[in-house]
C-alpha positions as MATLAB code, in Angstrom:
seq = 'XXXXXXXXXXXXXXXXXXXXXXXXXXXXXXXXXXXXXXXXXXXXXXXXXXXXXXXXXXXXXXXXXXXXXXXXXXXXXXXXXXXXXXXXXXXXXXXXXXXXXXXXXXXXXXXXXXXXXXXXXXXXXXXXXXXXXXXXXXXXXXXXXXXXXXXXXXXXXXXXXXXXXXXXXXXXXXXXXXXXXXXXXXXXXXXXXXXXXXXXXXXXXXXXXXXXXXXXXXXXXXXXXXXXXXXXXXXXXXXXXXXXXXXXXXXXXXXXXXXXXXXXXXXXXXXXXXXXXXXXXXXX';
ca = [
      -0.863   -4.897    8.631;
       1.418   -6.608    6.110;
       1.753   -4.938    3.244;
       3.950   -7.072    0.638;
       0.375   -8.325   -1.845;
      -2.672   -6.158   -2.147;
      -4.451   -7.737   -4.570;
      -7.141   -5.854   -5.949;
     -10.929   -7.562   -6.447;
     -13.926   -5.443   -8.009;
     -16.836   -4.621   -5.635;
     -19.552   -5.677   -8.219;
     -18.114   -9.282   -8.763;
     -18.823  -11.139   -5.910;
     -16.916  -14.236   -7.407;
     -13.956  -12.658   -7.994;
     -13.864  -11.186   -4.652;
     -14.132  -14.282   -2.688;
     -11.219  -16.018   -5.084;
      -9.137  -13.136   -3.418;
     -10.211  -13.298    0.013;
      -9.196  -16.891   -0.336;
      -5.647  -15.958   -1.521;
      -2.321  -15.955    0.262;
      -2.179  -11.859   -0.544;
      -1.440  -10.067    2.794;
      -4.326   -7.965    1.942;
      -7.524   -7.717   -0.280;
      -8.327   -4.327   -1.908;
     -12.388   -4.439   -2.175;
     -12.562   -1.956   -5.242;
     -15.677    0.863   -5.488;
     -13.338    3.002   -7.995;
     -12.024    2.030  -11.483;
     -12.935   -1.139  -11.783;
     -17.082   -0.438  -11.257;
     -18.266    1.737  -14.004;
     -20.820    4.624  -12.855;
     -24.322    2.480  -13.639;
     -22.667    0.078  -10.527;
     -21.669    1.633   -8.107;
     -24.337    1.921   -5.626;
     -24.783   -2.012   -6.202;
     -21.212   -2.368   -5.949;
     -21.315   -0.300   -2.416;
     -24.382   -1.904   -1.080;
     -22.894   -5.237   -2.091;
     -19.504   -4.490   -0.328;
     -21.310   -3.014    2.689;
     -22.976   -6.444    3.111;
     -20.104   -8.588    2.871;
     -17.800   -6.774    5.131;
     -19.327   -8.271    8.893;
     -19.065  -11.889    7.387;
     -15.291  -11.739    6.687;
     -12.971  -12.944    9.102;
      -9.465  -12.363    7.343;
      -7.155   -9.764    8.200;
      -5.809   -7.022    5.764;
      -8.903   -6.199    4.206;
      -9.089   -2.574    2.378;
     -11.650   -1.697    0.756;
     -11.134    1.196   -2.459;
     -13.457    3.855   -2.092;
     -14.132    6.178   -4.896;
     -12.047   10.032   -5.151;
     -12.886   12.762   -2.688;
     -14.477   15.130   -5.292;
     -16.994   12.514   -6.632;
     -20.815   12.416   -5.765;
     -19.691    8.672   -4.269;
     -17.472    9.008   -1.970;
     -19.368   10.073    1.426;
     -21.738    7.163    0.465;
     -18.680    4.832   -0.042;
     -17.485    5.593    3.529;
     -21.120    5.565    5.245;
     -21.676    2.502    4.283;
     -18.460    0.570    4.731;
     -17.318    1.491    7.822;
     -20.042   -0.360   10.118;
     -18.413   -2.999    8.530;
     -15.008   -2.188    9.924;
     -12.360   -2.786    6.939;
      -8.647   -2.861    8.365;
      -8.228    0.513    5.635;
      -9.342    2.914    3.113;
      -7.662    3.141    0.079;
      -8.079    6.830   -0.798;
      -7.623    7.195   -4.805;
      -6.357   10.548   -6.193;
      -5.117   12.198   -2.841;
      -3.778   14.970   -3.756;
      -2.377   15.965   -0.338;
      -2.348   15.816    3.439;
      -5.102   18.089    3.857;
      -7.475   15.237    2.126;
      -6.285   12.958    4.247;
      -7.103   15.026    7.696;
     -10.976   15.265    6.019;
     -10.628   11.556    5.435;
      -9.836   11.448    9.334;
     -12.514   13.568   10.249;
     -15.066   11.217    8.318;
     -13.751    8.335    9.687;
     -13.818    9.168   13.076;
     -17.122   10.203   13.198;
     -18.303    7.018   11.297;
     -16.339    5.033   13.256;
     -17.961    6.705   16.360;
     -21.341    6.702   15.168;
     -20.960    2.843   14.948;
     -19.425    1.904   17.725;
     -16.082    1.349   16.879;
     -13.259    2.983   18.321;
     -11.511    5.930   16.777;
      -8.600    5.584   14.707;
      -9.433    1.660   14.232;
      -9.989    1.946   10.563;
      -6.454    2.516    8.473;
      -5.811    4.707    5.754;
      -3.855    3.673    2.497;
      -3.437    7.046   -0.006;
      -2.812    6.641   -3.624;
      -0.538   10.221   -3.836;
       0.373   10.040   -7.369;
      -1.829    9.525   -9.771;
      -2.413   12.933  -10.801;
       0.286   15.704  -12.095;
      -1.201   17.961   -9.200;
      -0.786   15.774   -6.474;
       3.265   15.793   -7.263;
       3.667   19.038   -5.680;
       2.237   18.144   -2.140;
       4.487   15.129   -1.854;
       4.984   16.182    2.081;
       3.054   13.923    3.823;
       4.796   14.679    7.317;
       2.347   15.131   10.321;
      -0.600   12.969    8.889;
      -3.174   11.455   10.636;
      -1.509    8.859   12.432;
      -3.778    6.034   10.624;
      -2.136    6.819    7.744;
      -0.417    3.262    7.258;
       1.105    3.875    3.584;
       1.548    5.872    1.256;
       0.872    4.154   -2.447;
       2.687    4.791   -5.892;
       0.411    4.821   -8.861;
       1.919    4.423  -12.532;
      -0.797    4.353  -15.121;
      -3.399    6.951  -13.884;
      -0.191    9.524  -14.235;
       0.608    9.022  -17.311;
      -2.767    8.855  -18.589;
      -2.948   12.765  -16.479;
       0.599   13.171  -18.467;
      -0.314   11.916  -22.239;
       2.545    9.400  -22.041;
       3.234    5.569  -21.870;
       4.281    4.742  -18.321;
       7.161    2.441  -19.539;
       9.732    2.586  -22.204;
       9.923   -0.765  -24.323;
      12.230   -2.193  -22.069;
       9.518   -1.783  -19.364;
      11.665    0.921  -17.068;
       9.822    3.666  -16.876;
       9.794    7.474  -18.962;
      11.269   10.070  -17.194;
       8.160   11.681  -15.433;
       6.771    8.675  -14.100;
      10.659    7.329  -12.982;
      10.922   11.206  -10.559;
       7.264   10.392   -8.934;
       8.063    6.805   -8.229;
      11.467    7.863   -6.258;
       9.873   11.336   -4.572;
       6.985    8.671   -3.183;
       9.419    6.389   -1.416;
      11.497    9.082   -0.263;
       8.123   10.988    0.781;
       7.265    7.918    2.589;
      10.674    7.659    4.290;
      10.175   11.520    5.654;
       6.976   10.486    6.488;
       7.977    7.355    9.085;
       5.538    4.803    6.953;
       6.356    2.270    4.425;
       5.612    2.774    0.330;
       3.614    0.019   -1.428;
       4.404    0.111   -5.546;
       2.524    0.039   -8.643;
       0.193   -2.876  -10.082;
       2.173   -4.825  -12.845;
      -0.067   -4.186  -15.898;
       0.115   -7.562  -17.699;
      -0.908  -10.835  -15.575;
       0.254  -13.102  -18.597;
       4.381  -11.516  -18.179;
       5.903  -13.464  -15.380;
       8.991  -12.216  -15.835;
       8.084   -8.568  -16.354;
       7.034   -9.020  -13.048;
       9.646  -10.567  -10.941;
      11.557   -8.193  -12.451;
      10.015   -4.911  -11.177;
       9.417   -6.805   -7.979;
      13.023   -7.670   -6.969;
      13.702   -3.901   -7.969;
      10.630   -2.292   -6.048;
      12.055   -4.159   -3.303;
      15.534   -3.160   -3.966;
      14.463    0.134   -3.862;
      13.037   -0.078   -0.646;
       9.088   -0.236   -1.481;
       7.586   -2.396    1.605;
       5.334   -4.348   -1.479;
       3.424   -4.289   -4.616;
      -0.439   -3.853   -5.562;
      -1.313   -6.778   -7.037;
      -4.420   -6.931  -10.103;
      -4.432  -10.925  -10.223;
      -3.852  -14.110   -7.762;
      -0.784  -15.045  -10.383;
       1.089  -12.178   -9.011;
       1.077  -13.105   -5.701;
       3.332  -15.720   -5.546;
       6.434  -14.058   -7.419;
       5.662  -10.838   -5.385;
       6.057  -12.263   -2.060;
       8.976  -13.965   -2.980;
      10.328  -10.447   -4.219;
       9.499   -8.878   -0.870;
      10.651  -11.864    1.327;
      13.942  -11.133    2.618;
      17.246  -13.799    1.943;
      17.818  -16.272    4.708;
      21.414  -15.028    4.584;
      19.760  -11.354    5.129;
      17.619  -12.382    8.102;
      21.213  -14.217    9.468;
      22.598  -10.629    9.583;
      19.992   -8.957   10.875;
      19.624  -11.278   13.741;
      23.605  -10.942   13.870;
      23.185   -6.846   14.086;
      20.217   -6.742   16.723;
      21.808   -9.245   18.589;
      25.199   -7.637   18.932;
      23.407   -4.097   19.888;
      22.183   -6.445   22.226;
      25.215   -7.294   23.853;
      26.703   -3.904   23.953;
      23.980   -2.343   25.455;
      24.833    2.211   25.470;
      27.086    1.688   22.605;
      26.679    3.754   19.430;
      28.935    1.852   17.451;
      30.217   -1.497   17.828;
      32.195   -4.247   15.384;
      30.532   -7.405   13.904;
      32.657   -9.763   11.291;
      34.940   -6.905   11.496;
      32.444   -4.183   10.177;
      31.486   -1.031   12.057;
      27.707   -1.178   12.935;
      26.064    1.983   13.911;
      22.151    3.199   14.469;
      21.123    3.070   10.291;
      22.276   -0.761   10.445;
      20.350   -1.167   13.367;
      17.050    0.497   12.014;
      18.021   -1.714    8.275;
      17.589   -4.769   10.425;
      14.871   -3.962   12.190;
      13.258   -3.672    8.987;
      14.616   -6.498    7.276;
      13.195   -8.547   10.172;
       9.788   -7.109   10.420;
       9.429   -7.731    6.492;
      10.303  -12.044    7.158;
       7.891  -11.786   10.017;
];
């Protein structure tokens, strides 16, 4: 599953979620949580639940709402029939919810006739001070596919602005944005950044973008179709990056047993290999 654009779309709007299942995002994050307030959300579910078997696109997630709320067994009874490519678990606050979450799902999954482990996991791991210390996601459930960095519900848990006025980030929020990606790294899965807040900054958000990607986040959450565009380009390597890569794998290549070997009169060694690989599988 590509992971550059999830673009978010509220369960109880069924307009707005067919404008993003007719997007170019690599994925479509059906919302239950924050975006349906509490008098919707069994609409919102029931609604979901009856859209899922009629859509044919790949990448499709659907949000369901926290562990600890009265929703969330409903949320996953009654999706998974439908068989959504993920779960986006809000507010994990560690690996043991996501080993429940497995247990649920495979059941479900069993119970309609799907096979286990087909339905992904996506875990939103910061949005809550608490969930900062059990940033060890080694060992998961091996449909974990992501792990997911979440700005604005921890600094609303914090009492702080997320961003300073430049829009970089407060101190807080900067540590649990770089202890997700390296989390993610120890982990073996990519790390998918925060929504830019304001649809109607461009800029704002090419900027964070080209940095998130910089910084080695595998894409962005996206909260309108305007995003998608810029964000892609963000997370789409260089032509002159994909030359180099190709370069790298194809001189390993050619010196087949060989930890170490010269190209353009660089040493090349198993990190470049594994930077290419990735490089690749993001212009894929």
């Amino acid at each position: 599953m590509k992971l550059r654009t999830l673009l978010f779309a509220p369960g109880d709007s069924q307009r707005k979620a067919e404008k993003a299942l007719a997007s170019q995002a690599d994925g479509v994050i059906i919302d239950l949580e924050d975006s349906v307030a509490p008098s919707g959300k069994e609409a919102a579910r029931a609604a979901t639940a009856a859209m899922l078997p009629q859509i044919t696109r790949p990448g499709l997630v659907v949000r369901v709402n926290p562990r600890e709320t009265q929703w969330h067994l409903a949320d996953l009874a009654a999706v998974v029939p439908g068989r959504p490519a993920a779960i986006l678990l809000p507010k994990c606050t560690g690996r043991h919810d996501l080993e429940v979450l497995d247990h649920h799902l495979e059941a479900l999954e069993v119970a309609s006739g799907h096979p286990p482990g087909s339905i992904g996991v996506l875990a939103l791991v910061t949005e809550t001070a608490a969930s900062l210390h059990a940033l060890d996601y080694r060992g998961a459930p091996a449909r974990l596919l992501a792990l997911c960095f979440g700005a604005e519900d921890l600094s609303a848990d914090l009492g702080i602005d997320p961003r300073l006025p430049d829009g970089t980030y407060t101190a807080p929020v900067e540590a649990a944005r770089a202890a997700v990606l390296v989390a993610a790294a120890a982990a073996g899965i990519p790390a998918v950044d925060t929504p830019w807040p304001d649809p109607k900054d461009p800029a704002g958000l090419a900027r964070e973008s080209e940095r998130a990607a910089q910084d080695g986040f595998a894409g962005k959450l996206c909260i309108h179709p305007a995003q998608i565009d810029p964000v892609n380009a963000a997370f789409t390597p260089a032509p002159d990056r994909i030359r180099w890569a190709r370069a790298v794998l194809g001189a390993a290549a050619a010196n087949p047993g060989s930890g170490v070997f010269a190209l353009e009169g660089k040493m090349i060694d198993r990190p470049h290999l594994k930077l290419a690989e990735r490089i690749l599988a993001s212009a894929d």
